[in-house]
C-alpha positions as CSV (number, residue, x, y, z in Angstrom):
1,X,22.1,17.1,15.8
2,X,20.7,14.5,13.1
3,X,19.2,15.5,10.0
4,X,17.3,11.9,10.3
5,X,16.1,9.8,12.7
6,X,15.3,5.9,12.8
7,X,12.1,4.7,14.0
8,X,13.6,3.8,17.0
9,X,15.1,6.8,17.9
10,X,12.0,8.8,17.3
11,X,9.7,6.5,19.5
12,X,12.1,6.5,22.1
13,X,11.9,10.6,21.9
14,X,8.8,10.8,22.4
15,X,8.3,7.9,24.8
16,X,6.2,5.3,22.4
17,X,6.8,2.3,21.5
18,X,8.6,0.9,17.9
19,X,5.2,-0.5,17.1
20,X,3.4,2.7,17.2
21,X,6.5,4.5,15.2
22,X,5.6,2.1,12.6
23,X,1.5,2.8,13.0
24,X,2.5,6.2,12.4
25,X,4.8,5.9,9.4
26,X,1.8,3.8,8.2
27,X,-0.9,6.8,9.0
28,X,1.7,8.8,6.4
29,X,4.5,10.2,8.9
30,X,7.8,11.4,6.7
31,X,10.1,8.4,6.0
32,X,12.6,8.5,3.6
33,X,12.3,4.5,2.3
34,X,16.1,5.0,0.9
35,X,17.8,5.8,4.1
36,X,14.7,4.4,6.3
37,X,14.8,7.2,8.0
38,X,12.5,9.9,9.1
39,X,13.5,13.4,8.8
40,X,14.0,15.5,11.8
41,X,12.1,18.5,11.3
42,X,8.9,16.9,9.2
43,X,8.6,14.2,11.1
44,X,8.5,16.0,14.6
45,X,5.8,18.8,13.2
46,X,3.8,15.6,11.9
47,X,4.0,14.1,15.1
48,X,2.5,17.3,16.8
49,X,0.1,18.1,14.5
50,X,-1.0,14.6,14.2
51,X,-0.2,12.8,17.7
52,X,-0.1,15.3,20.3
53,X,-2.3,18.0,19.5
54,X,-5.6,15.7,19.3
55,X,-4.2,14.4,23.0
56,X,-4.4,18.1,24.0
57,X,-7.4,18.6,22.5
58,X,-10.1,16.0,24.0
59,X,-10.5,15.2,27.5
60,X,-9.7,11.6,29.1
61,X,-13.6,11.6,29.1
62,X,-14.6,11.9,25.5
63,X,-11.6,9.5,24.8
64,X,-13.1,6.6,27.0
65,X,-16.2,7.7,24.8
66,X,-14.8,7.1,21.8
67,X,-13.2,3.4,23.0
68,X,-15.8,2.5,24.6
69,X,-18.1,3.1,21.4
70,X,-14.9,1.4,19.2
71,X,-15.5,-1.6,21.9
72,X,-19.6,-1.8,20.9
73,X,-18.9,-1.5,17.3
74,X,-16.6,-4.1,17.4
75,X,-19.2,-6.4,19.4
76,X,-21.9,-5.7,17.0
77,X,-19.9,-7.1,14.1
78,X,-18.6,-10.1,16.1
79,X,-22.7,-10.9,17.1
80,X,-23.0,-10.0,13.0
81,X,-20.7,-12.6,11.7
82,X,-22.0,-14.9,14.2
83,X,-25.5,-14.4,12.5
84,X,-24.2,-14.8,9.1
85,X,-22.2,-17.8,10.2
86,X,-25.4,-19.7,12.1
87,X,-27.8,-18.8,9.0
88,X,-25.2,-20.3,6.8
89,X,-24.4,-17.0,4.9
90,X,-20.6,-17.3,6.0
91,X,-18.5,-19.9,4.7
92,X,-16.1,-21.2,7.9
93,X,-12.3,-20.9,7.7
94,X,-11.8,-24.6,9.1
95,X,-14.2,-26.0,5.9
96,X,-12.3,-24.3,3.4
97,X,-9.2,-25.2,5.1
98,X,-9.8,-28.5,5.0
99,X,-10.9,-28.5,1.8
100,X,-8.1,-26.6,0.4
101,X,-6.0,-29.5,2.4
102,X,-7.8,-32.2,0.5
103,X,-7.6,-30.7,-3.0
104,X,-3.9,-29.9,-2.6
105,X,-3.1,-33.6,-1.1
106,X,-4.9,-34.2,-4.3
107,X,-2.8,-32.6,-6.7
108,X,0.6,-33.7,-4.5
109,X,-0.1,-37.1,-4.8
110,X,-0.9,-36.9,-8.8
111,X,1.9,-35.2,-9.2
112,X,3.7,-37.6,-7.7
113,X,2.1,-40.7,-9.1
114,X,3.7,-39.5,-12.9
115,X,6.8,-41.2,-12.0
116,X,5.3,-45.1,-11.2
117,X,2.5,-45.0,-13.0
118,X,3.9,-42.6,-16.4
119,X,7.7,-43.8,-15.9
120,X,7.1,-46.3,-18.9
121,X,5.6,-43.9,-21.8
122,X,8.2,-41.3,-20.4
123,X,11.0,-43.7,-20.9
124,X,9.6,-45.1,-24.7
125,X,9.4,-41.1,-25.0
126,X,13.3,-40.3,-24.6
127,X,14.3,-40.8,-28.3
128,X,15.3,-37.1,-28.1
129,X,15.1,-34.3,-25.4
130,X,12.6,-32.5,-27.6
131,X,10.3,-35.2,-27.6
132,X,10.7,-36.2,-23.7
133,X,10.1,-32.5,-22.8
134,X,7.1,-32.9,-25.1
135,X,5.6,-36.3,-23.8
136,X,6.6,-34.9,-19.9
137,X,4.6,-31.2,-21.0
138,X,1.5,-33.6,-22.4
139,X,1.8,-35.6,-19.2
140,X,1.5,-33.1,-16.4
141,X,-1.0,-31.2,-18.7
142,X,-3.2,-34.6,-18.6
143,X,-2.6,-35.3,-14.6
144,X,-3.5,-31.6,-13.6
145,X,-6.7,-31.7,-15.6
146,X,-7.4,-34.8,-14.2
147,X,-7.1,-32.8,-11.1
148,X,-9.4,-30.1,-11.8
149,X,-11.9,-32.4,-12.6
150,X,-12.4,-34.5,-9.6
151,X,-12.5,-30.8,-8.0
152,X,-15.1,-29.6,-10.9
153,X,-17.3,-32.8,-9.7
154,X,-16.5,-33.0,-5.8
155,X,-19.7,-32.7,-3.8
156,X,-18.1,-30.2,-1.8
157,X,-18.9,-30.7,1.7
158,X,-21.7,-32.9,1.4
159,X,-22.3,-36.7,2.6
160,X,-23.6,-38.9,0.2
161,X,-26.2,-40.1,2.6
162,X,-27.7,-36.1,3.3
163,X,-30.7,-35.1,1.4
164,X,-30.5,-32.0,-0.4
165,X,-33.1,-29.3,1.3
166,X,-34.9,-27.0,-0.7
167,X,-33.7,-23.6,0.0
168,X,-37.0,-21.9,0.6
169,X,-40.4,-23.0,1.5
170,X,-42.2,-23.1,-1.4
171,X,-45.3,-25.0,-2.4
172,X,-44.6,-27.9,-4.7
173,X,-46.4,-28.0,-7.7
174,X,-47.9,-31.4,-9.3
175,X,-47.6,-31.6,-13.0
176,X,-50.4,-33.0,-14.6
177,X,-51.2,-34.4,-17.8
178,X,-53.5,-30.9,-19.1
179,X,-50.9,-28.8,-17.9
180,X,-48.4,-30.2,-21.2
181,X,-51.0,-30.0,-23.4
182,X,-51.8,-26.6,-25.3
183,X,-55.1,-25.0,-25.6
184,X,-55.7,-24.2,-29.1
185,X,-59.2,-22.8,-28.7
C-alpha cells in the first residue's frame, strides 16, 4: 500500500469531498507540500482524532444546536452591518468601487496624454538617451503628481449643490464683540 496519499485519494477514502480534503489540510492535516501529498499513517490518525471522533461524540441534536446558533450569529452580524451601513458608519463597496474606477481612469488617461500633449519636449529632449530617460523620468513624475492632487482635492462623494451637515446637534454659538476683547481687571 502507499506511503502517501493525494487529496483526492484520501477524500475519496473516507467518502468526502476534495473541497473538504482541502478544509482539512487548511485546519493543519499532514501534507507534505514537496510531494503534495499527505502521509498515510498521520494523516488517517489526524482524520480520526480530528474528523470522526467529534462525529462520535455529539448527538445529531446538539449538532443542529450548534448550526442553528452558527445560523443566528451569522444573522446578527448581517442585521449589524446593516446598522453600521444605514447610520453611515460603513463605507459601501459600490462607492469605493466607483471611486477607485474614476481615479484609475484618471491616472490611465494622464498617462496616456504624455505622448500628445509631452511628445514635443520629449522629442527637443533626445540629444542623448541619458537625457531622454531623464526628461521621460521628470515627465511621468510631474503627470502622476498631478494625479495625486486632483485626488488630494476631489470632494469625494459629494455634489457641489449638497450642504455640508453638522455632524452632531450642537448649539451654535454667536460671537460677539466682548467675547474678543480681554478683561484686564
Amino acid at each position: 500500500m502507499k506511503e502517501e496519499l493525494t487529496l483526492t485519494e484520501i477524500s475519496r477514502l473516507y467518502g468526502y469531498t476534495i473541497n473538504a480534503a482541502k478544509k482539512w489540510q487548511e485546519r493543519g492535516m499532514p501534507f507534505n507540500t514537496n510531494t503534495r501529498r499527505v502521509p498515510l499513517k498521520e494523516g488517517t490518525e489526524w482524520i480520526a482524532k480530528n474528523i470522526i471522533s467529534p462525529l462520535r461524540e455529539t448527538t445529531v441534536k446538539e449538532q443542529i444546536d450548534v448550526e442553528k446558533l452558527r445560523r443566528e450569529r451569522a444573522l446578527a452580524d448581517a442585521a449589524e452591518r446593516e446598522n453600521q451601513e444605514a447610520m453611515n458608519l460603513l463605507i459601501p463597496v459600490g462607492y469605493v468601487e466607483q471611486e477607485l474606477a474614476e481615479y484609475c481612469g484618471k491616472v490611465k488617461q494622464t498617462i496616456l496624454q504624455i505622448a500628445t500633449i509631452d511628445a514635443l519636449e520629449i522629442l527637443e529632449s533626445a540629444t542623448d538617451q541619458k537625457t531622454l530617460k531623464n526628461k521621460l523620468r521628470e515627465i511621468i513624475e510631474r503627470r502622476l503628481n498631478e494625479v495625486g492632487d486632483m485626488f488630494e482635492n476631489a470632494e469625494l462623494g459629494e455634489d457641489e449643490d449638497e450642504e455640508e451637515l453638522p455632524l452632531m446637534d450642537e448649539p451654535e454659538q454667536e460671537e460677539s464683540e466682548e467675547d474678543d476683547e480681554f478683561d484686564v481687571s
